[in-house]
C-alpha positions in Angstrom: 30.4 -11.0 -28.8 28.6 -13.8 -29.8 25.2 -15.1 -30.5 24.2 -16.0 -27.0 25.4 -12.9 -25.4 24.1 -9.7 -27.7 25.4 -6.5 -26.9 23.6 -4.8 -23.9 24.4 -1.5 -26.6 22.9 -1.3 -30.1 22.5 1.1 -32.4 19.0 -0.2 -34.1 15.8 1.3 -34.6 15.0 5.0 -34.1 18.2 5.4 -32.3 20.1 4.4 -35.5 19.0 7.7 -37.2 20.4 9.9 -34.8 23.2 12.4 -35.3 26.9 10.3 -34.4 27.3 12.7 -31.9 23.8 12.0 -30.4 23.5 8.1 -30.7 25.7 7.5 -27.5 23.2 9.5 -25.6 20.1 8.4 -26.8 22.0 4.4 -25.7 23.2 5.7 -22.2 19.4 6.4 -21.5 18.7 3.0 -23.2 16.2 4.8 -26.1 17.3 1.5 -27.6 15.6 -0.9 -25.5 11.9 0.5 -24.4 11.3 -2.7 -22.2 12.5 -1.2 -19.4 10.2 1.4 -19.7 7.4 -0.9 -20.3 8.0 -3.3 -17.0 8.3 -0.2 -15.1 5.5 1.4 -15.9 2.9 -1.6 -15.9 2.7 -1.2 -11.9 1.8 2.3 -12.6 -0.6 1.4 -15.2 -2.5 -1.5 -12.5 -2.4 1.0 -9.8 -4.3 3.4 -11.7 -6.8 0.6 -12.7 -7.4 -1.5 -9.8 -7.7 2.1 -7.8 -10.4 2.5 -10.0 -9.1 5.4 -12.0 -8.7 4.3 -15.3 -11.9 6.9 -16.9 -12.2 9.6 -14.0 -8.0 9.9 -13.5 -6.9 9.1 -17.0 -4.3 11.6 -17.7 -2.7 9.9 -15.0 -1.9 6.7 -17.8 0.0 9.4 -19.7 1.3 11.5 -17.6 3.1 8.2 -15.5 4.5 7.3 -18.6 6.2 10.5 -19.1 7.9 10.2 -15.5 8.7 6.5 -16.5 10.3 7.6 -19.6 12.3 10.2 -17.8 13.4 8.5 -14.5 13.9 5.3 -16.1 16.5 6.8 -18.4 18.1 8.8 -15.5 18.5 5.8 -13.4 20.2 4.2 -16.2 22.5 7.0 -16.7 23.1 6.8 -12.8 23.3 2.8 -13.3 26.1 3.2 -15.9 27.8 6.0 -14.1 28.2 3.7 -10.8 28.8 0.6 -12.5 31.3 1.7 -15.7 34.4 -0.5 -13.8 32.4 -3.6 -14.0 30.4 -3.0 -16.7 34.1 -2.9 -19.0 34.8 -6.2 -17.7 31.8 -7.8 -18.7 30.9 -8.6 -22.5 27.3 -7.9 -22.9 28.5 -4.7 -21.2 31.5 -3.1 -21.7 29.8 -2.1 -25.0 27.9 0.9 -23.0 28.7 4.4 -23.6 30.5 5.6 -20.0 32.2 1.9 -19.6 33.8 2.5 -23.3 34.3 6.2 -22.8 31.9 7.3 -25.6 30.4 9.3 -22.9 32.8 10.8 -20.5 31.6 11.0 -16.5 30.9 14.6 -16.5 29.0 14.6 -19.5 26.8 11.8 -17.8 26.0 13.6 -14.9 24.7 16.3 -17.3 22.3 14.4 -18.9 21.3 12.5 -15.8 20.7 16.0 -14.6 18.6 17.1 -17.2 16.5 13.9 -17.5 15.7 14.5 -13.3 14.6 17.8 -14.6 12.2 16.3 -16.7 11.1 14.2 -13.9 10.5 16.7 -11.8 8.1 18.8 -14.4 5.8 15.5 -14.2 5.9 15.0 -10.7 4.7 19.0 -10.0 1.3 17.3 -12.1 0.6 15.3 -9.6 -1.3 15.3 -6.2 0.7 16.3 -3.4 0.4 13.0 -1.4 1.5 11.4 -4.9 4.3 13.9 -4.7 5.7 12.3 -1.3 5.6 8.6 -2.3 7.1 9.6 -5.5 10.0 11.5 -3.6 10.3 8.8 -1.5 11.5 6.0 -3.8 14.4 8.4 -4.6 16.9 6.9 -1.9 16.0 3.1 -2.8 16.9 4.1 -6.4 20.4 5.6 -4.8 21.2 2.5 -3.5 20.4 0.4 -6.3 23.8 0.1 -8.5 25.3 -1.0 -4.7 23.0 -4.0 -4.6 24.7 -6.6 -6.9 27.9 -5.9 -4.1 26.4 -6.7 -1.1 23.4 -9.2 -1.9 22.7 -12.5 -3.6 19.3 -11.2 -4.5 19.8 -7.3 -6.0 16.9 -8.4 -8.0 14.4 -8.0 -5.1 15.7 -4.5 -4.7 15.2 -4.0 -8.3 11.2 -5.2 -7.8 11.0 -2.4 -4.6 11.8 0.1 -7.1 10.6 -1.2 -10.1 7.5 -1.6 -9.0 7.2 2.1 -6.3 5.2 3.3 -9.3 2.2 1.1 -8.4 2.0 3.1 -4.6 2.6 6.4 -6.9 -0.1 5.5 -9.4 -2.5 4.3 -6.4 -2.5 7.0 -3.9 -2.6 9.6 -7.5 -5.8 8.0 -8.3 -7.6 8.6 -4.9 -7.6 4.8 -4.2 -9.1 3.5 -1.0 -6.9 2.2 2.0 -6.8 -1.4 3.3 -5.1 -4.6 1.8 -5.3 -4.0 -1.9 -2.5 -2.2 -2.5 0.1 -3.6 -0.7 -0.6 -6.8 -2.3 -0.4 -5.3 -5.0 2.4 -3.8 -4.4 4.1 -7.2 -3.1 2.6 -9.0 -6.3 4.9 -6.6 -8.4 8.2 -7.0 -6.6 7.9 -11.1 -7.1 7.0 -10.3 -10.8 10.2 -7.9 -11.2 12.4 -10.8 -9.4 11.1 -13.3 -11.7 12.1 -11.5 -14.8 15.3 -10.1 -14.0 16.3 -13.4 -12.4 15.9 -14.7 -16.0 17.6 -11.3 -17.5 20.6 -12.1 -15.3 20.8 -15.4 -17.0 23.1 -13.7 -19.7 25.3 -12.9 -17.2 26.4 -15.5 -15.3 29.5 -16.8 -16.3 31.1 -13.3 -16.3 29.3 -12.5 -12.8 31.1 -15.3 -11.1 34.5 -14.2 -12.6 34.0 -10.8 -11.2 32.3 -11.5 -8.2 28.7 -9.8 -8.9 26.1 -11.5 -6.5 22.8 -12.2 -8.3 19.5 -14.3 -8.1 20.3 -16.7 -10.8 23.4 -17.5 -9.5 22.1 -18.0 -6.0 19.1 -20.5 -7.8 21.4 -21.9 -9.7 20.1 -25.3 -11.1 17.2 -24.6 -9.5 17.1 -21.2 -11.4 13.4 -22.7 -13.4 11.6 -23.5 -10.0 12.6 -20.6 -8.5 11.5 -18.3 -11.4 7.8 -20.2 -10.8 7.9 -19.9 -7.6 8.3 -15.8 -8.3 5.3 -15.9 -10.5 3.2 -18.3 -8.5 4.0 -16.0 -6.4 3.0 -12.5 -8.1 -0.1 -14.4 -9.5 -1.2 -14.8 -5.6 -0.7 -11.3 -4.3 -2.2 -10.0 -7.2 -5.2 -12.5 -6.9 -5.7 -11.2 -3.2 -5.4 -7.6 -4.7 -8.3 -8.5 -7.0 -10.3 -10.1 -3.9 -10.1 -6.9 -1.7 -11.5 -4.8 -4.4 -13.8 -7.1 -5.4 -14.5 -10.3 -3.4 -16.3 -12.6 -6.0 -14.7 -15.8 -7.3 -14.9 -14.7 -11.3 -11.8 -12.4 -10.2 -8.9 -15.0 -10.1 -10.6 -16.1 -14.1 -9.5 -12.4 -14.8 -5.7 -13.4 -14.3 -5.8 -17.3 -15.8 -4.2 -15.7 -19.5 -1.1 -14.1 -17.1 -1.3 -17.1 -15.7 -0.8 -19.2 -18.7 2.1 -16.7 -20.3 3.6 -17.6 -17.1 4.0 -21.1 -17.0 4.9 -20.9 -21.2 7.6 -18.7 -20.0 9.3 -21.0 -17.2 8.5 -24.5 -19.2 10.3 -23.3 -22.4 13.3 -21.3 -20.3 16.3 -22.5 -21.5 19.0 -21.1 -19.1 22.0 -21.6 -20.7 21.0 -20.1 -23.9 21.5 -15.9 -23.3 19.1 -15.3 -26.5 16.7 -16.8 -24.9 16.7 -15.5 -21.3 16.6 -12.3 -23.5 13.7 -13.1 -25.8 11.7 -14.5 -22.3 12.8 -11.5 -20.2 10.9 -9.2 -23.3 8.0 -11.1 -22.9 7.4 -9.6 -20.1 5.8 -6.2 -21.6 3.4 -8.4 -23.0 2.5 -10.7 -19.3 2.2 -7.1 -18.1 -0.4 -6.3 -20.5 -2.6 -9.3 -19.7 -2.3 -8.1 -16.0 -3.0 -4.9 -16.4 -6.5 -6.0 -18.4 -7.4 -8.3 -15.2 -6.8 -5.0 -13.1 -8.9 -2.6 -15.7 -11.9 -5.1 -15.8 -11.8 -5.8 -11.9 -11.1 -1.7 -10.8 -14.0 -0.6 -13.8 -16.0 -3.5 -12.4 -15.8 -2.2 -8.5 
């Protein structure tokens, strides 16, 4: 392992504390790395608040997070379960608990099995209507892991599900119908593509060897532009979402500090340089912050 390509594994922070027998657990449901649970649950977070929601449906901030926390780390497990044969042949990788047989298969399934369970105690919480477009993202989850095999572009799969918790969070909060929320919605996915196109930067040399199809190999040179063009993209829809709930020019100044994270993050992008990608792709939770504050003071504002 070098430098450029860290371990997609590590046993640092809480997770270092653990019990031996533990700490491969607590890394197969990637306790390690709490991005992932911070990009997927900013969509629920600006659902809640552009719906208008954030005071009068609160719990619903920690309640989501709960089902993030749980799901996320299932769909990892399931992630690592389906990929462990290409996973080992990849160096960032093969470090991962099921691909280096720290976990075995079965035991895997277990704990997939009892994170789902978890899941399922938050999603009885929540309206029934809720309840269906929650159940709903299940089979676009399924199909996932098959993505990378069949598509350049597995990371605009990765931005339906990713970002499924903003319909969730929406129709929970009682939010009205019309345009806002699928742009919303829309705005999310070409946020999600943006940063894992950058994520999958690590990756690319040992992609091509093994034949995994992804977005930054499809952009290849191009890989900056089309990472702006993702963003330029999500910073539109979401400016339209803004517009529908609240038609008054001042909206769009609401997003102008996402929109400046933004064009820091594609301007200093170096793509050949996997610490980097990495250290960009984080940056991410924080971009999702300055988003969600446009969507608090424009859904409080409505």
């Amino acid at each position: 392992m070098t430098a450029l390509h860290p371990p997609d594994s590590q046993h640092r922070g809480l997770v270092a504390l653990l019990p031996a027998g533990v700490r491969p657990y607590a890394l197969l449901a990637r306790f390690d790395r709490p991005i992932g649970i911070w990009l997927q649950y900013w969509p629920c977070a600006f659902g809640i608040a552009l719906a208008g929601g954030a005071v009068g449906h609160w719990p619903l901030f920690l309640w989501l997070m709960l089902g993030v926390i749980a799901m996320r780390s299932a769909g990892c497990v399931y992630n690592d379960i389906v990929d462990r044969d290409l996973d080992a042949r990849v160096a960032r990788t093969a470090s991962r608990p099921v691909a280096s047989g720290a976990v075995p298969v079965r035991n895997a399934v277990l704990w997939m099995i009892l994170l789902s369970l978890l899941g399922l105690f938050v999603l009885i919480q929540l309206p029934w209507r809720a309840q269906i477009v929650a159940l709903a993202s299940l089979a676009p989850v399924a199909a996932y892991p098959f993505m990378k095999r069949i598509t350049w572009w597995p990371q605009a799969w990765l931005g339906l599900v990713f970002s499924w918790g903003a319909l969730v969070a929406w129709v929970a909060a009682g939010g009205p119908e019309g345009m806002a929320l699928p742009l919303l919605y829309a705005g999310c996915i070409a946020w999600v593509i943006g940063y894992d196109t950058i994520y999958a930067l690590q990756d690319v040399e040992d992609d091509a060897l093994i034949g995994v199809k992804s977005s930054a190999r499809a952009m290849g040179r191009h890989v900056r532009g089309g990472v702006g063009l993702c963003y330029g993209l999500a910073l539109a829809l979401w400016g339209g979402a803004l517009w529908t709930v609240r038609p008054d020019p001042l909206v769009f100044v609401a997003l102008i500090p996402a929109a400046l994270h933004f064009t820091g993050q594609v301007v200093t992008l170096d793509p050949a340089n996997g610490a980097d990608a990495l250290a960009k792709f984080r940056s991410n939770r924080f971009a999702g912050l300055l988003v969600f504050a446009a969507m608090l003071v424009v859904g409080s504002a409505s």
